[in-house]
C-alpha positions as CSV (number, residue, x, y, z in Angstrom):
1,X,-5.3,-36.6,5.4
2,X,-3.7,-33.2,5.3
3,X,-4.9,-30.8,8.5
4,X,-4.3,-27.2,8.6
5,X,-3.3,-24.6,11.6
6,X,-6.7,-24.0,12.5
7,X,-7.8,-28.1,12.2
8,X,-5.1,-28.8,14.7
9,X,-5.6,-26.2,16.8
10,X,-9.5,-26.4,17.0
11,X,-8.4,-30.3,17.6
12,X,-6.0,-30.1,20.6
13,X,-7.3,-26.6,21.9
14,X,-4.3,-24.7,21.6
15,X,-3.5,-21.2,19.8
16,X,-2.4,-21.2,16.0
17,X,0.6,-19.2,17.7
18,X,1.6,-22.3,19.7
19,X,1.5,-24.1,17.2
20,X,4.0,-22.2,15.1
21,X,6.3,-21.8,18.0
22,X,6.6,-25.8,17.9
23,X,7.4,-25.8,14.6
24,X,9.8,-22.7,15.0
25,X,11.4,-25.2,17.4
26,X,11.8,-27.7,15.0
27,X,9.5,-30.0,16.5
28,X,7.1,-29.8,13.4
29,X,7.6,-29.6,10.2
30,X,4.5,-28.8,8.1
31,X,4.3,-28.5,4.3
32,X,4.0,-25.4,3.1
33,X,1.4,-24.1,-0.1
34,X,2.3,-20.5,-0.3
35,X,1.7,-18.7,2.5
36,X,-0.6,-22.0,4.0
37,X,0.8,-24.8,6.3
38,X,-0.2,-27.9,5.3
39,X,0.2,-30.6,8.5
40,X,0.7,-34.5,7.7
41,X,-0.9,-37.2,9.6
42,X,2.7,-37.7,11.4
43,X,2.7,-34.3,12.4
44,X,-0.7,-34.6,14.2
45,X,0.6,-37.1,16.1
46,X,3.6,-35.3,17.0
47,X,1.7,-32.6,18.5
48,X,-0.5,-35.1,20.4
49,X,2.8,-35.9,21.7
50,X,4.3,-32.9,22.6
51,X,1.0,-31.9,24.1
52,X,0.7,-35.2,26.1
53,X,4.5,-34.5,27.0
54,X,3.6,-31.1,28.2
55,X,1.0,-32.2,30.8
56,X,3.2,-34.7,32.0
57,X,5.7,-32.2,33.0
58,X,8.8,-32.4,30.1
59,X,10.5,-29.7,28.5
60,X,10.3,-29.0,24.7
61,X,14.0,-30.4,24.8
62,X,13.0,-33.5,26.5
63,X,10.3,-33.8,23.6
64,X,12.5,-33.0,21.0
65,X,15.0,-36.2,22.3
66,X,12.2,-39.1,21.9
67,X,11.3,-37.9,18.7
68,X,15.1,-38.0,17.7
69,X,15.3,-41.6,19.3
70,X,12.2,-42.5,17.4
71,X,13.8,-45.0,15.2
72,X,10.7,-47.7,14.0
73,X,13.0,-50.4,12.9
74,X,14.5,-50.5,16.8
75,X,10.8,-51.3,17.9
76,X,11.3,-48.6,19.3
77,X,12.8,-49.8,22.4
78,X,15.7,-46.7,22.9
79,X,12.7,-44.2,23.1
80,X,10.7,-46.3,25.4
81,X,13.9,-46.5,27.6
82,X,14.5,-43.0,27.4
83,X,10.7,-42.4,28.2
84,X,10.9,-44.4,31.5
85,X,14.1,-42.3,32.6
86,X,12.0,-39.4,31.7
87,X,9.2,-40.4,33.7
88,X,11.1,-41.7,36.7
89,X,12.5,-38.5,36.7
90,X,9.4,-36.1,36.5
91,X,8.5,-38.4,39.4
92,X,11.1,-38.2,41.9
93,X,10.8,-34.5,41.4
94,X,6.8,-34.1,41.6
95,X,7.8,-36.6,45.0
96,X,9.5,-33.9,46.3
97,X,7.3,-31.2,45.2
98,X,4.2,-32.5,46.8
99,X,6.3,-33.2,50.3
100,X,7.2,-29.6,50.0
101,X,3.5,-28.4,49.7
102,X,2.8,-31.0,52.3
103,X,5.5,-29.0,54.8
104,X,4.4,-25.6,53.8
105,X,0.3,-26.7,54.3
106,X,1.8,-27.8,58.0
107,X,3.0,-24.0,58.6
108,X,0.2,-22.4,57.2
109,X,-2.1,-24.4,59.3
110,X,0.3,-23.5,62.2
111,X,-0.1,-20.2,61.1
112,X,-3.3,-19.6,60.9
113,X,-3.9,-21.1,64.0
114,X,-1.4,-18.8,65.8
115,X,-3.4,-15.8,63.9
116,X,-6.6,-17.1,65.4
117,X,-5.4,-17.1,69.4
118,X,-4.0,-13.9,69.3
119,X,-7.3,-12.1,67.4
120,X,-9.1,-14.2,69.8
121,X,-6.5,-12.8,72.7
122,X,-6.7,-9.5,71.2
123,X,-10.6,-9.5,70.9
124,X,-10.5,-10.4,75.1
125,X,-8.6,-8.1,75.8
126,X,-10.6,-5.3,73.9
127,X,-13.4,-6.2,75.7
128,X,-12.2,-6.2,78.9
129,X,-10.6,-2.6,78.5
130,X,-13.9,-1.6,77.9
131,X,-15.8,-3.1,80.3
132,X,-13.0,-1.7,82.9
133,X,-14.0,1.8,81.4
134,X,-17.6,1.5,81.5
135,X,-17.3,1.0,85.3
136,X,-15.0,3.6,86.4
């Protein structure tokens, strides 16, 4: 079943525009009808792919490597290896991403704390200024 621009993007919820930028990247590779694209079943999936990919974190280039691996008489088996590097990857670095938000949700709180005793300091010693000067 042949989909066009709009089918896909309506589909997957993305602009026409990305969609062309994938295929200016090579990563689809519609058939064209005079000024029409007409996208194949395998390029659906693609984009469900590179889509999927996207959330997960890899880069266009990273995309662009399983689909050259894709090889369906291998079982597939070199992209599914490749995949798992990828993943364990995008892992260890998300790892290391959340510890950093971790540490900087620390100083923040430390922060705000700090903030609050010296407004609170501040604020004291406002009012006691005044109430020294309502007195003399």
């Amino acid at each position: 079943m042949p989909y066009s621009i709009s089918d896909l993007a309506k589909e997957f919820d993305v602009t026409p525009r990305a969609i062309r930028f994938y295929e200016e990247q090579g990563l689809l590779n519609p058939e064209r009808r005079g000024q029409t694209r007409i996208y194949s079943p395998s390029d659906r999936v693609r984009l469900k792919l590179i889509l999927r990919g996207k959330r997960l974190g890899f880069t266009l280039e990273e995309s662009r490597t399983l689909f050259e691996l894709y090889d369906p008489s291998s079982g597939n088996r070199r992209q599914l290896e490749t995949m798992l590097e990828t993943i364990d990857r995008h892992r260890t670095h998300l790892a290391q991403q959340l510890h950093d938000i971790q540490v900087m949700m620390l100083e923040l709180d430390e922060a705000e704390t700090r903030c609050a005793r010296a407004l609170e300091a501040a604020g004291s010693a406002e009012n006691n200024k005044n109430i020294a000067s309502t007195e003399g």
